[in-house]
Wavefront OBJ file of the C-alpha trace (Angstrom):
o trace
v 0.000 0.000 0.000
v 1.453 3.472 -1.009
v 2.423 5.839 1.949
v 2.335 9.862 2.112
v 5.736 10.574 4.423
v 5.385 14.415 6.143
v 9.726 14.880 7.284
v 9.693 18.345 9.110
v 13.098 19.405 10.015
v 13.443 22.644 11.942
v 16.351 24.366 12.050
v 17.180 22.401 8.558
v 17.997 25.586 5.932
v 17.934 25.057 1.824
v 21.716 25.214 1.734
v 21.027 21.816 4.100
v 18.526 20.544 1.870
v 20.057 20.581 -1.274
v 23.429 19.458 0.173
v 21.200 16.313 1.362
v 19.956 15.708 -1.968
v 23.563 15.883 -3.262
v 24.147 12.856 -0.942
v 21.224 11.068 -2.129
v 21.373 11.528 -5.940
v 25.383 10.348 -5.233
v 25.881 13.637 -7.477
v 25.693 17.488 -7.305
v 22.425 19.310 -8.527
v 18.787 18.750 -8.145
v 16.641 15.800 -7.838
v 14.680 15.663 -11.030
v 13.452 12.563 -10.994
v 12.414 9.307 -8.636
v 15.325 7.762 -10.673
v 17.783 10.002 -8.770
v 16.397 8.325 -5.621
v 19.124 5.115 -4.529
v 16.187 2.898 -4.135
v 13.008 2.160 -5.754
v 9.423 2.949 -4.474
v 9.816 6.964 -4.449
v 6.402 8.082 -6.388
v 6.602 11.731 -5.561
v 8.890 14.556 -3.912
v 8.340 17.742 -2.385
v 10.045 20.048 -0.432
v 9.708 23.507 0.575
v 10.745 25.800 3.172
v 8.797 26.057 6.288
v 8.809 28.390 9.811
v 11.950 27.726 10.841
v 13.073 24.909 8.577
v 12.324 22.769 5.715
v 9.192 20.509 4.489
v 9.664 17.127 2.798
v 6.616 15.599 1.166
v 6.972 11.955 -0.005
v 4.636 9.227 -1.487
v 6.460 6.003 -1.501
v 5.095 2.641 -3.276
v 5.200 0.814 0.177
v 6.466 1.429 3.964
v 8.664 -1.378 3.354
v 10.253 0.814 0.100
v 10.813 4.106 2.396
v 12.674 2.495 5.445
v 15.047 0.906 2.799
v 15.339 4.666 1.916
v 16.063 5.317 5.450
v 18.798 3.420 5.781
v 20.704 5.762 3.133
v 18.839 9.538 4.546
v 19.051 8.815 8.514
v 22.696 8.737 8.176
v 23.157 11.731 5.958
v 20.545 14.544 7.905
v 22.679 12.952 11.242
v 25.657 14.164 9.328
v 24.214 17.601 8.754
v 23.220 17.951 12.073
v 19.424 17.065 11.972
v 19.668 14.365 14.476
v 15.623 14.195 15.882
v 13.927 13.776 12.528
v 10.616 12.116 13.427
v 9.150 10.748 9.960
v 5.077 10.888 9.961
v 3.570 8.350 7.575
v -0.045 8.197 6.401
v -1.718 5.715 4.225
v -2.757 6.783 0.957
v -6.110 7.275 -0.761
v -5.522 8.751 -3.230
v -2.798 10.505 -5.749
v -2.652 12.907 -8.486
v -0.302 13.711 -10.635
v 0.307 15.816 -13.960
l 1 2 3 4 5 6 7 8 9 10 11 12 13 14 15 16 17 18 19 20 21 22 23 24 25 26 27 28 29 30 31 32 33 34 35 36 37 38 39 40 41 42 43 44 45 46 47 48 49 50 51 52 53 54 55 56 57 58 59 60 61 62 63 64 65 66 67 68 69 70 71 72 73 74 75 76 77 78 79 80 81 82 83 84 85 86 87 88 89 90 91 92 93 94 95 96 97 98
């Protein structure tokens, strides 16, 4: 069952952001596509700035497909110094994309 994951990560600025999704991609630039994820499962991405931080919106094929994701982002927002990032996950009804 597809999830919706909510990551919000106070204190967490774009120069933060971007420099995560450096990590992830395994390259410089922007994510521009699931592909540039290092596992499967990644339907969507969104991120914006927030209050005091940064928003992450994810819908991922399964649970089972984001916590093999985790295993490659815990690590990297510990190394930029986002160390209590509480993932929310909600089942999906329904999606819409372009």
């Amino acid at each position: 069952m597809a999830i919706v994951v909510v990551l919000e990560m106070p204190g967490m600025t774009q120069a933060q952001y971007e420099q995560s999704a450096d990590k992830v991609a395994g390259r410089p630039g922007p994510v521009r596509s699931p592909a540039d994820w290092p596992v499967a499962g990644l339907i969507s991405h969104t991120s914006a700035p927030m209050d005091g931080g940064w928003l992450v919106v994810d819908v991922w094929e399964s649970e089972e497909a984001f916590r093999e994701f985790g295993k490659t982002l815990l690590p990297i927002l510990q190394e930029l110094g986002l160390h209590d990032v509480q993932p929310r996950t909600y089942p999906v009804f329904n999606v819409v994309t372009r």
